[in-house]
VOVEX-490426 format. One record per residue (C-alpha): residue number from 1; residue in one letter; x, y, z. Coordinates in steps of 0.2 Angstrom, whole numbers, plus 5000, padded with zeros to 4 digits. Each point is the difference from the previous one (the first is absolute). Layout:
N
+-----+------+------+------+------+
! pos ! code !   xx !   yy !   zz !
+-----+------+------+------+------+
! NUM !    A !    X !    Y !    Z !
...
+-----+------+------+------+------+
//
This chain:
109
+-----+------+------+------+------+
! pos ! code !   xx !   yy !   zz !
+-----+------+------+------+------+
!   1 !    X ! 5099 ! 5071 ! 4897 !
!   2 !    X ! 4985 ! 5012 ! 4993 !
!   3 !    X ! 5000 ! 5016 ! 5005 !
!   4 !    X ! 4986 ! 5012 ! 4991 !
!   5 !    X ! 5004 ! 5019 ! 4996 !
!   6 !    X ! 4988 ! 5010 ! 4993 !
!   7 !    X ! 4987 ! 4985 ! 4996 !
!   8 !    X ! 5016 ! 4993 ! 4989 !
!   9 !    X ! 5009 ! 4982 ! 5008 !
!  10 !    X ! 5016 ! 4998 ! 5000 !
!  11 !    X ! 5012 ! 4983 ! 5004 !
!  12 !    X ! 5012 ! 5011 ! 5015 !
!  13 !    X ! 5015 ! 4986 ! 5004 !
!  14 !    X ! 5018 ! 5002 ! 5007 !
!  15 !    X ! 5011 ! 4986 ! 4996 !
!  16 !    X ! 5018 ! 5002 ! 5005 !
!  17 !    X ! 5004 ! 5010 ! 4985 !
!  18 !    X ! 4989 ! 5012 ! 5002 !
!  19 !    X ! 5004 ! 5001 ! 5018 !
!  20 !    X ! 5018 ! 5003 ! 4996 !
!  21 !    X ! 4994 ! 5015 ! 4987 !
!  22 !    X ! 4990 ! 5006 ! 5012 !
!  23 !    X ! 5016 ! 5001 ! 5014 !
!  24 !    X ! 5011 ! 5007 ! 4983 !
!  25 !    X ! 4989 ! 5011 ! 4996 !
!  26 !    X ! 4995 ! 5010 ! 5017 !
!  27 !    X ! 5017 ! 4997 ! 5008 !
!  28 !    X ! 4988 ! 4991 ! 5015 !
!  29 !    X ! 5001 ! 4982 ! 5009 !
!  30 !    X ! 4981 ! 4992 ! 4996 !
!  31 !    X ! 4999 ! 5000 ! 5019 !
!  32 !    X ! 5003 ! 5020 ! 5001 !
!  33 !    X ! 4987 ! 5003 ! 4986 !
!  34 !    X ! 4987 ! 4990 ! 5011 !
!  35 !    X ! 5003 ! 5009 ! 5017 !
!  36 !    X ! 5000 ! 5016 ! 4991 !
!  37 !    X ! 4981 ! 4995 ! 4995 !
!  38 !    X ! 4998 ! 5002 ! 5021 !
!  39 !    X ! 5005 ! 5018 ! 5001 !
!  40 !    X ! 4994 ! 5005 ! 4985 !
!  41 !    X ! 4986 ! 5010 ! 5008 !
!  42 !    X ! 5015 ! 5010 ! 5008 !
!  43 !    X ! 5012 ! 5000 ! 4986 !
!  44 !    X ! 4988 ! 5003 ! 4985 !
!  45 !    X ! 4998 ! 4988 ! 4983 !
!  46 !    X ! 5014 ! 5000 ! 4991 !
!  47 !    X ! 4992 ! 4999 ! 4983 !
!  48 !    X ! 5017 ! 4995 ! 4990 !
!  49 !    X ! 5000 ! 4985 ! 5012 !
!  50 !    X ! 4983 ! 4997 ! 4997 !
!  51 !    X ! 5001 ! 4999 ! 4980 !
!  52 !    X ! 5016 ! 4990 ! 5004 !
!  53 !    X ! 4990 ! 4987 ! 5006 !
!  54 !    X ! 4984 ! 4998 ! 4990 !
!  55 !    X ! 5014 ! 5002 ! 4985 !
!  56 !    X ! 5008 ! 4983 ! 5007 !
!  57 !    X ! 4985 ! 4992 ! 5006 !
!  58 !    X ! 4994 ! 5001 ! 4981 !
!  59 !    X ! 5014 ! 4998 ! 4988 !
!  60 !    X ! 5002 ! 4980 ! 5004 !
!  61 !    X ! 4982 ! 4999 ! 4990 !
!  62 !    X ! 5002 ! 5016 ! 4989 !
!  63 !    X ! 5019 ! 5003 ! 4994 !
!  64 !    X ! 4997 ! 5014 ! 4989 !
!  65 !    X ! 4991 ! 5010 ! 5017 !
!  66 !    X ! 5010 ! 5016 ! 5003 !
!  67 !    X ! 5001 ! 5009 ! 5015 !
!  68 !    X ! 4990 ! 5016 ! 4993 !
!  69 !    X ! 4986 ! 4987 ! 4996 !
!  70 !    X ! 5000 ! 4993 ! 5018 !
!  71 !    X ! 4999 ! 5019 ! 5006 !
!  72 !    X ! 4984 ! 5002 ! 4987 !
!  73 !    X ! 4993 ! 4985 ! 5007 !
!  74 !    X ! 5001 ! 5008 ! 5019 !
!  75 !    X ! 4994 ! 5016 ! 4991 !
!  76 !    X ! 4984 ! 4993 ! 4993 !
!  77 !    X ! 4998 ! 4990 ! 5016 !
!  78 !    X ! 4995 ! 5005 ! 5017 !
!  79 !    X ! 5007 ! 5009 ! 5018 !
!  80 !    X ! 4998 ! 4978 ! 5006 !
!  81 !    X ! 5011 ! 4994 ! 4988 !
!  82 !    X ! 5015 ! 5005 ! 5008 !
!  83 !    X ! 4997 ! 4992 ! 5015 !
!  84 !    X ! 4991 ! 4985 ! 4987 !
!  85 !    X ! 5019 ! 5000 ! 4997 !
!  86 !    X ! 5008 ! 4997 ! 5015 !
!  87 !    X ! 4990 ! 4988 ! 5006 !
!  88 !    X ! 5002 ! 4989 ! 4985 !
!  89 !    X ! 5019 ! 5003 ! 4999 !
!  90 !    X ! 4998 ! 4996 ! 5019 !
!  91 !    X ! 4992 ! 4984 ! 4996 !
!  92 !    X ! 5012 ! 4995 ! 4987 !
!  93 !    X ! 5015 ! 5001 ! 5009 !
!  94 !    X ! 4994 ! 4990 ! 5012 !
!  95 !    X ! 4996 ! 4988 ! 4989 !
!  96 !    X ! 5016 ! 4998 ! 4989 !
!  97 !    X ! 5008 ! 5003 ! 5017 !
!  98 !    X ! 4989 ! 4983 ! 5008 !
!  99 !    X ! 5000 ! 4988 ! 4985 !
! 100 !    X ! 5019 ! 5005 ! 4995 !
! 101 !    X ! 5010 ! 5003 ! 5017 !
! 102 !    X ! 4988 ! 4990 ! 5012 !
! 103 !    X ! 5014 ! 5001 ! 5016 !
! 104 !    X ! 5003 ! 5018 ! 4998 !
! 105 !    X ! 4990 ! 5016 ! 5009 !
! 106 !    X ! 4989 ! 5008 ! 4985 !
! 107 !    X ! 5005 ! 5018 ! 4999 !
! 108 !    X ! 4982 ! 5004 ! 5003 !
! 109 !    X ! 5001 ! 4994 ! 5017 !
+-----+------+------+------+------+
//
């Protein structure tokens, strides 16, 4: 999917390797990551997480991406584009999650 950031478009996708970084990487289940997005106005942004995600939603399209450059991207963006973000990791969950595992509960659910 296309998300903009900053007036700049990027292709964001999650494909199962990038979920499985994703987990490896924060140590969370994808379905804890997405209810975490609920409380988030009682728990704060956790910007790691944040960078995490944009970092994997990128890197399928651009491979040399690096995590500080997805943080500069944020930087240069706006206060939205965190929740920009969630939305569209959100969305594509639920996607992969619906075209690959059509019989099983989304973890957005």
């Amino acid at each position: 999917m296309k998300i903009t950031i900053n007036t700049k478009d990027y292709e964001f996708k999650f494909s199962m390797k990038a979920l499985r970084n994703l987990e490896k990487r924060t140590g969370k289940k994808t379905s804890q990551i997405v209810e975490g997005f609920a409380s988030i106005t009682e728990t704060g942004v956790d910007f790691d997480l944040m960078s995490i995600i944009l970092h994997e939603g990128l890197i399928a399209n651009l491979p040399d991406l690096t995590i500080e450059q997805c943080e500069d991207i944020l930087d240069n963006g706006g206060g939205g584009d965190l929740v920009l973000i969630m939305n569209a990791f959100s969305t594509e969950v639920t996607s992969y999650w619906t075209k690959n595992l059509p019989n099983a509960q989304s973890p957005t659910t």
